[in-house]
N, C-alpha and C positions, 0 to 999 in steps of 0.2 A: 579176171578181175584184178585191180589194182591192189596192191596189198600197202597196208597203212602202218607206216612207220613213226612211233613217239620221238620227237624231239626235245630237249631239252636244252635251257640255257644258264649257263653259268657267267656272272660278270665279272666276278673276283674269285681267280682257280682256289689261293690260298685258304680264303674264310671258308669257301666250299670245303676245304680238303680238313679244315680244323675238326669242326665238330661232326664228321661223317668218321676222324681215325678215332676220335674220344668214343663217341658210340658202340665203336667196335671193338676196344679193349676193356668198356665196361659189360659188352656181351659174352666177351669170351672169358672173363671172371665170375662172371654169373656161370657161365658153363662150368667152368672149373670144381665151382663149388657146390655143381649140381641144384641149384636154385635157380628159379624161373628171373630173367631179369625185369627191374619194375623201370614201367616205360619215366622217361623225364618229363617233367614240368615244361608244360610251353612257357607260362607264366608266373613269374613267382607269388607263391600266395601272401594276399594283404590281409592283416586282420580286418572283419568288416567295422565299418564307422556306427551304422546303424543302430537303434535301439536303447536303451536303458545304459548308462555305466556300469560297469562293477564294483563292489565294494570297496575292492583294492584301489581302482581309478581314483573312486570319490574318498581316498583317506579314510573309508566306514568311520566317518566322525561329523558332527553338527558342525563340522568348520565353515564348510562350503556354504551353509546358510548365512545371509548377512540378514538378521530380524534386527533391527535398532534396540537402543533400551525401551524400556516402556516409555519414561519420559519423553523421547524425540516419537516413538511411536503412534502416543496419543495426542500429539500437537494436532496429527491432521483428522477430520474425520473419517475420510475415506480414501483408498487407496483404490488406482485402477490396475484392472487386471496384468496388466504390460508392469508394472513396480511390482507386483507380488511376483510376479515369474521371475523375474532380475532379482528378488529377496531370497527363493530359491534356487534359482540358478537350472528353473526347467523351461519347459516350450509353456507357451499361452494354451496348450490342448489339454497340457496333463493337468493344468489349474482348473481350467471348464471342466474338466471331464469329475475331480473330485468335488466340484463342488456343486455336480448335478448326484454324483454318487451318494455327497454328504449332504443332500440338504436339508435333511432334519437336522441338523446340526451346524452348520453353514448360513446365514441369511441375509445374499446377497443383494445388492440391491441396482437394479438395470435401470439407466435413462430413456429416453421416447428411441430411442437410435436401436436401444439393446445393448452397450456395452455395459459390464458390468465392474460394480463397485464394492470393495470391501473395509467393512468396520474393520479395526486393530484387532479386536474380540477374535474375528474371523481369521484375523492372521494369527491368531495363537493358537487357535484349533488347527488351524491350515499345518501349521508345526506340529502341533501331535501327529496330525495323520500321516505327514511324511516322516515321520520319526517309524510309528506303528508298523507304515507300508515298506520302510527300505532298508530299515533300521532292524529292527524286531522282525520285515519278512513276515509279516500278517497278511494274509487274503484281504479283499476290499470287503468283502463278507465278511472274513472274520474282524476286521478293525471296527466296520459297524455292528457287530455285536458286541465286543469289548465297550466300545462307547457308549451304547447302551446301557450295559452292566454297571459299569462304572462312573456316574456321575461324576463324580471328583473327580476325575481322571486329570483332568487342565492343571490341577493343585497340585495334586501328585508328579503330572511331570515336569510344572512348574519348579517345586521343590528340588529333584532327583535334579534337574537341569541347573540349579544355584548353587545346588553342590560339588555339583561336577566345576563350576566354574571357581570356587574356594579350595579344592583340590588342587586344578593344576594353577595355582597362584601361589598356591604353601610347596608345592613341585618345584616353582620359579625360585622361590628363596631359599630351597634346600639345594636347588642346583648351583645359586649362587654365592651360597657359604663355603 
């Protein structure tokens, strides 16, 4: 019988020859030290893109939302879903998805097509909730039971939120004293 010989090819001895001697002196210091050596990365690891931010990304601050004042707010009567995502700065899914989550509380309003429409009302609740859910790290269950609870809740963090905003304005002038 014929007996079968592996061939190999190489088209550049040196790059060959680089990281086959690296290999081998990171083997034999593994040996040295008696520890098993850990194999190398083919590819260097990427953070994935996917999924939610982190808190750190998103500054954990209400920066990232642009909600207008009330007054430019309430000029229009309704906002479509495509401006409230850009107001948040989320996808057009996470807005449908809370506001089939919320919608005792939420009440949108769809044309003959299905696209949906939201009163100013709705983007201030819309602000709670992603306060609630990213902010505070509430369950979607537990934000709808808080809302529940608490009727006032929209005053309340109405309020907390004007403060915060006379805060860092007295911050501004103490910074530039």
């Amino acid at each position: 019988m014929a007996e079968i010989k592996q061939i190999t090819f190489s088209f550049d001895p040196a790059d060959a020859a680089a990281p086959a001697a690296a290999k081998t002196e990171g083997l034999a210091q593994a040996k040295k030290r008696g520890r098993k050596p850990k194999p190398a990365p083919l590819v260097p690891r990427q953070p994935a893109k996917r999924g939610r931010m982190s808190l750190k990304e998103s500054d954990a601050g209400t920066e990232l939302i642009e909600i207008p004042d009330n007054e430019i707010l309430y000029q229009k009567q309704y906002y479509s879903i495509g401006q409230v995502a850009e107001m948040f700065h989320v996808n057009h899914s996470l807005i449908r998805m809370w506001s089939n989550e919320f919608e005792a509380f939420i009440q949108t309003r769809k044309n003959k097509k299905g696209d949906r429409y939201f009163r100013p009302d709705d983007i201030k609740t819309l602000q709670l909730i992603h306060h609630l859910l990213r902010h505070r790290k509430f369950t979607m269950e537990g934000a709808r039971d808080y809302l529940k609870k608490h009727k006032n809740a929209d005053e309340r963090f109405a309020m907390i939120e004007s403060l915060q905003k006379i805060k860092s304005f007295l911050l501004e002038i103490k910074a530039s004293l």
